[in-house]
C-alpha positions in Angstrom: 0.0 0.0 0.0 1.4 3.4 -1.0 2.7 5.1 2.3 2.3 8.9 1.4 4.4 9.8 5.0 7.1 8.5 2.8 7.0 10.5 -0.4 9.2 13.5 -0.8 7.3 16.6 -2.4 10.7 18.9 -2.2 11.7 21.3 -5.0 14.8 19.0 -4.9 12.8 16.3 -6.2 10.8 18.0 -8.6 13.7 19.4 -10.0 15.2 15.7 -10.2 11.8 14.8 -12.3 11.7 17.3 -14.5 15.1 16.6 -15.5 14.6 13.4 -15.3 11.5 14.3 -18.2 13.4 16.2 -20.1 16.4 14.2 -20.6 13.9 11.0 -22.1 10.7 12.7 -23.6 9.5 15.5 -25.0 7.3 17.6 -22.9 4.2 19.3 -24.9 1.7 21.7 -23.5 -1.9 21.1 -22.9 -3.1 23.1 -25.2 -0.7 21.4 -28.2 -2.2 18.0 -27.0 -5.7 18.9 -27.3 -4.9 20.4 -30.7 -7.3 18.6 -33.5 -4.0 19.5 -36.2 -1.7 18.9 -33.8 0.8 16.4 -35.0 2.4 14.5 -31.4 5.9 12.7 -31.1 5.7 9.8 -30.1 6.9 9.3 -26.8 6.0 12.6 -24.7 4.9 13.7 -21.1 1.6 15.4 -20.0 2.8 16.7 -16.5 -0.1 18.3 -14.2 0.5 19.5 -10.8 -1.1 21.9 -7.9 -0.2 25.5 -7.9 1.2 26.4 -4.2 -0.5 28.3 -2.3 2.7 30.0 -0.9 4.1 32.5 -3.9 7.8 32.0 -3.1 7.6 28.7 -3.6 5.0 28.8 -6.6 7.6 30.6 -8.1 10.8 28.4 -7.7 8.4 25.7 -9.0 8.1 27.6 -12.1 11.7 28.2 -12.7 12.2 24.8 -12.4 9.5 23.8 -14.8 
């Protein structure tokens, strides 16, 4: 059973995955996804996430995305 006390929900972490993403996939944006004429790769990454509710932090995780 997933143990979410054991999940780590750092910046440092986030930063890892995104990397991680980048490195192996191609990352498109929503809106190019839901695109009728859109023409997808064919290996890529939908990422969603909450928006903190703290701004400092909401804007580290931006400059990290």
């Amino acid at each position: 059973m997933l143990n979410f006390h054991d999940l780590d929900f750092t910046l440092d972490k986030f930063h890892e995955l995104c990397s991680a993403i980048a490195g192996n996939y191609t990352t498109i944006t929503m809106e190019k996804y839901l695109s009728s004429d859109s023409v997808l790769p064919e290996r890529f990454v939908l990422m969603r996430h909450d928006i903190d509710e703290w701004p400092k932090t909401a804007l580290k995780t931006a400059r990290i995305e």
